[in-house]
C-alpha positions as CSV (number, residue, x, y, z in Angstrom):
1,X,1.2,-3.5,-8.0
2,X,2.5,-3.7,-12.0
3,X,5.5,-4.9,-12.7
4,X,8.6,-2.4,-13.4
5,X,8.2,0.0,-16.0
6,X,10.1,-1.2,-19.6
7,X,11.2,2.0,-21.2
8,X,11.6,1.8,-25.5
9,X,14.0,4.6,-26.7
10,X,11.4,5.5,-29.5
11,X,10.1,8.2,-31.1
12,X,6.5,8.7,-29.0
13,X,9.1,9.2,-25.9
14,X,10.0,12.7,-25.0
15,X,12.3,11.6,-22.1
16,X,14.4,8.0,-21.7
17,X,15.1,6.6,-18.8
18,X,18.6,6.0,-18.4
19,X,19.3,5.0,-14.9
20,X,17.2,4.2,-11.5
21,X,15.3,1.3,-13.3
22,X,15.2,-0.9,-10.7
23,X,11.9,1.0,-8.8
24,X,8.5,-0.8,-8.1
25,X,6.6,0.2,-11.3
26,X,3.1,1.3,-10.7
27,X,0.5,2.6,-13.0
28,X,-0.7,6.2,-13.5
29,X,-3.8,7.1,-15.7
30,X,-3.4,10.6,-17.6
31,X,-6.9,11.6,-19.5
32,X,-8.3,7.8,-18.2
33,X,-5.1,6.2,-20.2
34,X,-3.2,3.8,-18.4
35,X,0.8,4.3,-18.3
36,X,3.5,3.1,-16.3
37,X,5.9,4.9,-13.8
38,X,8.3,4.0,-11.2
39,X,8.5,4.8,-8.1
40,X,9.6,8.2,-6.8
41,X,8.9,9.7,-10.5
42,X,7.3,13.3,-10.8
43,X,4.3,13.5,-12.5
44,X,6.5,14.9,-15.2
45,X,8.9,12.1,-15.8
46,X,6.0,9.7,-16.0
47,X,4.5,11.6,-18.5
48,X,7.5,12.4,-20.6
49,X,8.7,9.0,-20.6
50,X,4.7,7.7,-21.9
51,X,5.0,9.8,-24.7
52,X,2.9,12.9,-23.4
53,X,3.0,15.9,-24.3
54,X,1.5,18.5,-21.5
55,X,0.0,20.8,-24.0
56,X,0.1,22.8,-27.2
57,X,2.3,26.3,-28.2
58,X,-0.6,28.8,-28.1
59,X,1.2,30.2,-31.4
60,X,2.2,27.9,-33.5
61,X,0.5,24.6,-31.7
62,X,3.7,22.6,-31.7
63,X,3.6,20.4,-28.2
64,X,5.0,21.4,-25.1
65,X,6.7,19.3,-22.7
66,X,7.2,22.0,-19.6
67,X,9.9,24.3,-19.2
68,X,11.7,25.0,-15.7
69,X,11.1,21.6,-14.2
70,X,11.4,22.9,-11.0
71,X,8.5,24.7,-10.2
72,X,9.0,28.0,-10.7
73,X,6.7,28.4,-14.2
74,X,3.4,27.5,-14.8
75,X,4.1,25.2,-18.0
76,X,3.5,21.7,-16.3
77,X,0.1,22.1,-14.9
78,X,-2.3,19.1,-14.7
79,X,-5.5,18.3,-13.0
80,X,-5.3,15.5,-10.1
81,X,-9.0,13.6,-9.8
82,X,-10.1,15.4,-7.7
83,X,-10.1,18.6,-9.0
84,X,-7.0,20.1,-7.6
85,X,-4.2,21.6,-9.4
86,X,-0.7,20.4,-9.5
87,X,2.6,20.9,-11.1
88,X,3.5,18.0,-12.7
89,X,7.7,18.7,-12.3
90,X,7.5,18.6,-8.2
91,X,4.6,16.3,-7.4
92,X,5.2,12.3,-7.1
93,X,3.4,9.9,-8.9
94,X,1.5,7.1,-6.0
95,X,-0.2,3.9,-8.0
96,X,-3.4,4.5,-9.5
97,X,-3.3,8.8,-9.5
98,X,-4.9,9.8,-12.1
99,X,-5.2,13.4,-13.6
100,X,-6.1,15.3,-16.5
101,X,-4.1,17.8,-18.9
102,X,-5.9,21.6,-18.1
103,X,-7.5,21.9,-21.7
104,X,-9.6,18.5,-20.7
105,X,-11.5,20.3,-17.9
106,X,-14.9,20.6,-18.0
């Protein structure tokens, strides 16, 4: 198991963590990139606090970073490793998951 996630307040980060930063950390790979998560994060959060952006405005290709995050839309979709669909807002991270953004499928 990694050690606990360190969160830097910086520009790549699209969500801080504020609170709760005492969980295990474990590590996630998103498109075969390592990042770290806590504990009882969503997908989502992980992501967010990494720096990720889930994908790209289909008009004017700024990034997107989900929208309802609660599962109601169909903004936070990502590919699990095995080829499965999930939404990234509801599901929990577990050490070593990896998955894909959608527009990385082949």
């Amino acid at each position: 198991m990694s050690q606990p996630a360190q969160q830097r307040p910086d520009s790549a980060c699209r969500l801080v963590r504020l609170a709760e930063t005492g969980r295990p950390g474990i590590t996630i790979y998103h498109d075969g990139r390592p990042l770290e998560a806590l504990a009882g994060d969503t997908l989502l959060t992980a992501l967010l606090c990494n720096g990720v952006a889930l994908r790209r405005n289909e008009f004017n290709g700024s990034l997107r970073a989900g929208f309802c995050n609660m599962g109601a839309c169909q903004d936070c979709w990502v590919v699990l490793e095995d080829g499965r669909r999930a939404r990234a807002c509801t599901t929990e991270v577990r050490d070593d998951m990896r998955v894909r953004a959608p527009e990385s499928e082949t």
